[in-house]
C-alpha positions as CSV (number, residue, x, y, z in Angstrom):
1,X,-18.8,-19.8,22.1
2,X,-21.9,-21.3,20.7
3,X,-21.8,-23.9,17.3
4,X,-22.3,-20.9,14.8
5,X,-19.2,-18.8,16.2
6,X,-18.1,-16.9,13.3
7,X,-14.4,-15.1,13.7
8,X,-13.7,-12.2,11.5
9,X,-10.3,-10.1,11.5
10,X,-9.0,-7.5,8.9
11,X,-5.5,-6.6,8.2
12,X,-3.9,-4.1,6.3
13,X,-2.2,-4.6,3.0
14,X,1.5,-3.3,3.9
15,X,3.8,-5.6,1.6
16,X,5.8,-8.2,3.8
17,X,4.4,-8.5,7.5
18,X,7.2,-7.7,10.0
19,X,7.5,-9.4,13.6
20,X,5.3,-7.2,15.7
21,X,2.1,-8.1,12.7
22,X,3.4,-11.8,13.4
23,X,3.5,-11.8,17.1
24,X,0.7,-9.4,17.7
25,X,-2.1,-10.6,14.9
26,X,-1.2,-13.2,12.9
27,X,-0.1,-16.1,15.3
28,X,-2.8,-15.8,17.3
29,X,-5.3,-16.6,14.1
30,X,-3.3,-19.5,13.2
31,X,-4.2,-20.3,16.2
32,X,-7.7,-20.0,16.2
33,X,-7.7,-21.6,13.1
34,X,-6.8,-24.7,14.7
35,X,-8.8,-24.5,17.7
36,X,-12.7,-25.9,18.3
37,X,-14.1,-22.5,19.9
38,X,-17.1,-24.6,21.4
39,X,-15.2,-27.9,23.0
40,X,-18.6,-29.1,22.5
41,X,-18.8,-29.2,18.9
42,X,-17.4,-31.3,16.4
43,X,-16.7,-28.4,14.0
44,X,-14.1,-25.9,13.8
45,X,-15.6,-22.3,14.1
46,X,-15.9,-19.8,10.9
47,X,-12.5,-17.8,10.5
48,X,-12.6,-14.9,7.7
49,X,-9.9,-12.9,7.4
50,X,-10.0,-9.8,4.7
51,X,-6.9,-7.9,3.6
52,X,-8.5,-4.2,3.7
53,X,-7.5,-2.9,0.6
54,X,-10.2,-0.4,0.5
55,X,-8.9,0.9,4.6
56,X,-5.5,1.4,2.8
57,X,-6.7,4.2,0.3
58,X,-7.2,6.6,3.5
59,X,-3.5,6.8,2.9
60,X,-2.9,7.0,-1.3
61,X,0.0,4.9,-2.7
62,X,0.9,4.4,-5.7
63,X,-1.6,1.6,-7.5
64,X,0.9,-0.6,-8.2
65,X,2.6,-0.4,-5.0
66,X,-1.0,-1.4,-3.6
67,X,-1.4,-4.5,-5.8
68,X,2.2,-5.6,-4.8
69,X,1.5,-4.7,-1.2
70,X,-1.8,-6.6,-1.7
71,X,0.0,-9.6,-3.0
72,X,2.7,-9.4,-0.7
73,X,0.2,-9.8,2.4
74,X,-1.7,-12.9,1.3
75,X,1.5,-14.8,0.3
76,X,2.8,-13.7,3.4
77,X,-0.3,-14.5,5.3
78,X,-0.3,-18.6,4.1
79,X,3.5,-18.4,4.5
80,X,2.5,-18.0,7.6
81,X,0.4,-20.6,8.5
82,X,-3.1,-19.0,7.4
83,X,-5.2,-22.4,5.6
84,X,-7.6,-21.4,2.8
85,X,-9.2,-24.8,3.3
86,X,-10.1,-23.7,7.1
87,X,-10.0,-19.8,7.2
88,X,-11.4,-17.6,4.4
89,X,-8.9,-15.2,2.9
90,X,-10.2,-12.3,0.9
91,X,-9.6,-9.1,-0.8
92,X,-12.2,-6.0,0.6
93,X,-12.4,-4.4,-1.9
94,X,-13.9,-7.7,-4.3
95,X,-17.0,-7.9,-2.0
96,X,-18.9,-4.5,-3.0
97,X,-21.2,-5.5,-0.2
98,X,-18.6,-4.0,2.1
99,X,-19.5,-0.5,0.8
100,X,-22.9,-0.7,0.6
101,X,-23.3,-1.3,4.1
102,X,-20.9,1.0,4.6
103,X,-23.4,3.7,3.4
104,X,-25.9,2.8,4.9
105,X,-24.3,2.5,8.5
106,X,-23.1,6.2,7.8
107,X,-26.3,7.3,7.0
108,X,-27.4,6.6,10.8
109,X,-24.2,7.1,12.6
110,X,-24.2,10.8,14.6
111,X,-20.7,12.6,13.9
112,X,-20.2,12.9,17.5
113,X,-19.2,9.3,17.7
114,X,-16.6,9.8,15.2
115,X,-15.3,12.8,16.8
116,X,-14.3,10.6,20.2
117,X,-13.0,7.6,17.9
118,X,-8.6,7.4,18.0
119,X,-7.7,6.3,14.8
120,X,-8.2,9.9,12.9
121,X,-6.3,11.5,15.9
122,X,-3.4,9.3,15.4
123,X,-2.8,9.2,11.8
124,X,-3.0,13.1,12.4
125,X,0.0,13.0,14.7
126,X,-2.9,14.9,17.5
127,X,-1.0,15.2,20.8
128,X,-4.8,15.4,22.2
129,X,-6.0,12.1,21.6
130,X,-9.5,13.1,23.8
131,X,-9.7,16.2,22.0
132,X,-12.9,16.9,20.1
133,X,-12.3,18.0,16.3
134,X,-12.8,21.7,15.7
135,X,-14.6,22.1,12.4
136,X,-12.5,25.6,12.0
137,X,-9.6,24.3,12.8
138,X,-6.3,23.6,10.7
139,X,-6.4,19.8,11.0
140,X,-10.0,19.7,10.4
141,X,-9.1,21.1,6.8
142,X,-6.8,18.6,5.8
143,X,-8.5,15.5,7.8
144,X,-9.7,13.4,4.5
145,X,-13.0,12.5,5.1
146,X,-12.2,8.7,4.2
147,X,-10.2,8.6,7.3
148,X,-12.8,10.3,9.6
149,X,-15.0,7.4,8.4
150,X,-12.8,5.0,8.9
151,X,-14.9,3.0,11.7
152,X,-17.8,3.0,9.7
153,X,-15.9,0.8,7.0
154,X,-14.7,-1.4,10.0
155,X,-18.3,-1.8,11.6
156,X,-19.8,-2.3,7.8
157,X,-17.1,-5.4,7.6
158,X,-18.0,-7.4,10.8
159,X,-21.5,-7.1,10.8
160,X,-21.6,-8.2,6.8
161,X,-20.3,-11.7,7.9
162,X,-22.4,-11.8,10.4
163,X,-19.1,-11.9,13.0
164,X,-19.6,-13.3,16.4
165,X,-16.5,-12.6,17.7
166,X,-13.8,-10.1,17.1
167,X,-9.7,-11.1,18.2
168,X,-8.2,-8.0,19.3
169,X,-5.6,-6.7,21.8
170,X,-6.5,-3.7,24.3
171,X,-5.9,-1.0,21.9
172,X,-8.6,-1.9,19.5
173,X,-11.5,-2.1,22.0
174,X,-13.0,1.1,21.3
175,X,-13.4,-0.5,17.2
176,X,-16.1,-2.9,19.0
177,X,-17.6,-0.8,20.9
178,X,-18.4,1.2,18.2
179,X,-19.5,-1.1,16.2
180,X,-21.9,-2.7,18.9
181,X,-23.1,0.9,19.6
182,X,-23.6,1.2,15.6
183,X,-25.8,-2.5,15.9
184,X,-28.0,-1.0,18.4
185,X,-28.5,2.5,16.6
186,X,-29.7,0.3,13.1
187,X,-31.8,-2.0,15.4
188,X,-33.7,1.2,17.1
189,X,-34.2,2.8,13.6
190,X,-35.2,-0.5,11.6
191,X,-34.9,-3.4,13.4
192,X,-33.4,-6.7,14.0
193,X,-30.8,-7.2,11.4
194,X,-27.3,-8.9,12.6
195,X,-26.2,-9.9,16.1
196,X,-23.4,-7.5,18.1
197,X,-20.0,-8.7,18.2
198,X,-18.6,-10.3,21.2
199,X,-14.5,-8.9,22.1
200,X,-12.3,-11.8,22.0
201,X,-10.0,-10.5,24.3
202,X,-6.4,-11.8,22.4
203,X,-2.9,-11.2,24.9
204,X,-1.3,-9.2,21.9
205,X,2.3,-9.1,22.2
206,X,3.2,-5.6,21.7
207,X,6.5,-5.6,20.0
208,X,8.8,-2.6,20.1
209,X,11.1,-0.9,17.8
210,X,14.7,-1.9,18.0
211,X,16.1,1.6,18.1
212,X,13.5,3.3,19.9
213,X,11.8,0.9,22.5
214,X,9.1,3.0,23.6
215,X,7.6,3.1,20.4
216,X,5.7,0.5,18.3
217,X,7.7,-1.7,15.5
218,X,6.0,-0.9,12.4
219,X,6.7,-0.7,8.2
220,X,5.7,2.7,8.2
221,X,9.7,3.0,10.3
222,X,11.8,4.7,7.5
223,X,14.3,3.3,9.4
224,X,14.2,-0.6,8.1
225,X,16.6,-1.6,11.1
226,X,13.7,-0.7,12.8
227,X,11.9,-3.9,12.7
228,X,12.7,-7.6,11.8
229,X,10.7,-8.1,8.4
230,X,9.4,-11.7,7.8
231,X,11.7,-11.9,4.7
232,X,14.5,-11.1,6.1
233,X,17.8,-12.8,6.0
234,X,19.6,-14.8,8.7
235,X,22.4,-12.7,8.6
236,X,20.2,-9.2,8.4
237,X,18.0,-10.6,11.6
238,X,21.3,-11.5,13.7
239,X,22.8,-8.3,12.3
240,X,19.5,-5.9,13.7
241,X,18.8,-7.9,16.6
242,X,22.3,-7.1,17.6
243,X,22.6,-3.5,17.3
244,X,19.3,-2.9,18.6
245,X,19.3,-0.2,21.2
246,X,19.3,-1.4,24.9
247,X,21.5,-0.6,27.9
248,X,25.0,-0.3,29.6
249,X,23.5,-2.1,33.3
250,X,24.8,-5.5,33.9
251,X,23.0,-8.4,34.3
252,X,19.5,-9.9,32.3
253,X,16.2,-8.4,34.1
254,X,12.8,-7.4,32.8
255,X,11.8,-3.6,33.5
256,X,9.9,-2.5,30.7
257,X,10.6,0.8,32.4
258,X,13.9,1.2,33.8
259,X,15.1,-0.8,30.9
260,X,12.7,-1.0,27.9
261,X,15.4,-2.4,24.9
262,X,16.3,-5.6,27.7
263,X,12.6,-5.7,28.0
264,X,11.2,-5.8,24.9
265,X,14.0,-8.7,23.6
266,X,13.2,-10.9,26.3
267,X,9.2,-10.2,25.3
268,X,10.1,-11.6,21.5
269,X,12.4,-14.4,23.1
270,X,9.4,-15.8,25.5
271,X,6.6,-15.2,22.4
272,X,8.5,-17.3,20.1
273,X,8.8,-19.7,22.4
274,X,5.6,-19.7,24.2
275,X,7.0,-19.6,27.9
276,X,6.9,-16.7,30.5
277,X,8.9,-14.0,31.0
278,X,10.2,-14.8,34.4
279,X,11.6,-18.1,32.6
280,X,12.8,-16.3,30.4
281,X,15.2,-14.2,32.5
282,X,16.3,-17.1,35.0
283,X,17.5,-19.0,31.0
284,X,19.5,-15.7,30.6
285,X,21.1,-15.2,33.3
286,X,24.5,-14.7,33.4
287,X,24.4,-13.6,29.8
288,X,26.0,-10.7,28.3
289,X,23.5,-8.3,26.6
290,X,25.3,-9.2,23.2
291,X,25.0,-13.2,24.5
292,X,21.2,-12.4,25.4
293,X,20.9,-10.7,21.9
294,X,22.5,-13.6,20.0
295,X,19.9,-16.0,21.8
296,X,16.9,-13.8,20.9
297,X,18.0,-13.5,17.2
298,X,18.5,-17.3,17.4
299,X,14.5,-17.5,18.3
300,X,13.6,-15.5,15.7
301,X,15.3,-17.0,12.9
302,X,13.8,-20.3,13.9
303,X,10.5,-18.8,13.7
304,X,11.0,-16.7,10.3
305,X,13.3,-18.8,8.5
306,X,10.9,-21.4,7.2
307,X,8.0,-18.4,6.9
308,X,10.4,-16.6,4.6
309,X,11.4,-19.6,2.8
310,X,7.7,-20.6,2.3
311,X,7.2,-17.2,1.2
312,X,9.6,-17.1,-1.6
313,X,8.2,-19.9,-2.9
314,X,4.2,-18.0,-2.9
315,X,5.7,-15.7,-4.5
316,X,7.2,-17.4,-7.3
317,X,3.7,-19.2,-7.8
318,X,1.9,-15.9,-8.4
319,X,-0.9,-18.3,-10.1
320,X,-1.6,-20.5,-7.0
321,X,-2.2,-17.6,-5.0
322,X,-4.4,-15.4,-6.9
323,X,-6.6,-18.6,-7.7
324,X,-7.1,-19.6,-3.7
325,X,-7.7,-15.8,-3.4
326,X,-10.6,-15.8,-5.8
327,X,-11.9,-19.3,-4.6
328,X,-12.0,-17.7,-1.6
329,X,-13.7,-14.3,-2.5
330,X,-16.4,-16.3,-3.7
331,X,-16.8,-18.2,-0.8
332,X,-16.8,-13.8,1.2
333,X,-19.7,-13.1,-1.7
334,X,-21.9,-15.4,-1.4
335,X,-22.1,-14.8,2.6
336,X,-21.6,-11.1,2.2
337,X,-24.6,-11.0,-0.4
338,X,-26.9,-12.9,1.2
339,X,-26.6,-10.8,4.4
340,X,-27.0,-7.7,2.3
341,X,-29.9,-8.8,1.3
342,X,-31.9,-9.4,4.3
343,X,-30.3,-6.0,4.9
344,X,-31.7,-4.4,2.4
345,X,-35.2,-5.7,2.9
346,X,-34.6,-4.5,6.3
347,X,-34.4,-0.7,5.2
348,X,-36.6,-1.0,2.1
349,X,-34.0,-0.8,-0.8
350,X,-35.3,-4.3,-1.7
């Protein structure tokens, strides 16, 4: 990466992280945070970091579920280890930029790329995830157009900032394609206007449920012992961590396969303490599963206890973190506007 490297994530506003948003997203930008992207440079990179509030309304909530959720995410997010001094930290929807560009990216974006993206597939429960959407269709009626669009709103906030590089896991490459194939469609139809964003390819741990392993933790789980929230309690962590579902074979061995609950604890166990897997198991062995299970919940409640503690305290100072919020959504404006405007010149709305 070059002197100007500017890294830009988005994350959704869902209340509380829980451990898969830690170990999958948010450790890894705390760890950019700290890192010199160019070793040649005596300055950290850029890190912005918007909670998209304006993604969540593809799926309506109640609004004052949305400003707690909202809330919730940026406490949790410095809880965390996120620095407002060193990363900017902003609300979507305060930067109107965001939609404008939005707009305009639409406005020159053919339907056929939309129709190949995931994300609409998914949220539809499509058992066809390469299926093409049939206009006539009964899903095509109730697909909200918001959610359809939904990439364009992700493309609109990289290039805005003028991103250089994008941290995301597998799963997410197809976003940055998009986008890049979005950047070349603008430059063909009005020219030069913000560089493509590089993929900075992140090793996302993929965390699993703890009562169905082959599926994804997530908040969305009505099941809350699901997933280990951030602001959980010792006792509930040990208590979760301890019923979750695994296997009646003896003996400690990864086989994400053959044995996916084993698998995915020993995953969390060697995340949270940054070793391998393989070490890992040879540290476990001749463990019971409950043994293994007690040493995994151990882990987490190193890692979670101060985060939650941290939290609480956020929380209770709602001042202190709605004012780095707008200190920082000042900082998002004046970058966002300035971009729009050499935008706008671009396409002749200025």
């Amino acid at each position: 990466m070059n002197k100007v490297a500017r890294v830009f994530s988005g994350i959704q506003p869902t209340g509380v992280p829980q451990l898969g948003n830690y170990l999958g997203s948010i450790k890894n930008w705390v760890t950019l945070q700290s890192q010199h992207l160019d070793p040649a440079s005596p300055h950290p990179h850029d890190q912005y970091i918007s909670i998209v509030d304006l993604h969540a309304l593809t799926v309506p909530r109640p609004p004052s579920r949305l400003r707690t959720d909202t809330f919730e995410m940026a406490a949790s997010l410095i809880a965390c280890g996120i620095d407002p001094s060193r990363t900017v930290l902003f609300r979507q929807s305060t930067v109107p930029a965001h939609t404008q560009l939005m707009w305009t990216l639409a406005c020159i974006t053919p339907v056929g790329w939309l129709n190949r993206m995931t994300q609409w597939k998914s949220k539809l429960h499509s058992n066809q995830p390469h299926a093409s959407l049939n206009v006539h269709s009964a899903a095509a009626q109730s697909l909200l157009t918001g959610l359809f669009t939904y990439p364009v709103l992700m493309a609109a906030d990289v290039l805005l900032y003028g991103a250089t590089h994008i941290p995301v896991g597998d799963d997410q490459i197809q976003h940055i394609e998009f986008t890049r194939d979005i950047c070349d469609q603008f430059h063909k139809t009005y020219g030069s206007a913000f560089s493509a964003p590089r993929v900075l390819l992140t090793q996302t741990k993929r965390v699993m449920s703890l009562k169905d392993p082959m599926r994804k933790m997530s908040k969305s789980d009505p099941n809350d012992s699901s997933r280990i929230n951030l602001n959980d309690s010792d006792d509930a962590i040990m208590r979760k961590i301890r019923k979750a579902h695994t296997d009646c074979i003896n003996g400690i061995s990864f086989d994400p396969v053959a044995r996916p609950g084993i698998s995915s604890l020993l995953s969390i166990y060697a995340a949270l303490r940054s070793v391998s897997v393989e070490q890992v198991v040879q540290e476990m062995q001749g463990l019971t599963n409950l043994q293994m299970k007690e040493a995994v919940a151990s882990a987490v409640i190193d890692t979670v206890g101060p985060i939650r503690e941290h939290m609480a305290r956020l929380v209770a100072d709602r001042g202190y973190v709605e004012n780095v919020l707008r200190v920082n959504e000042e900082k998002a404006k004046g970058v966002a506007e300035a971009n729009w405007q050499n935008i706008a010149k671009c396409i002749g709305l200025s």
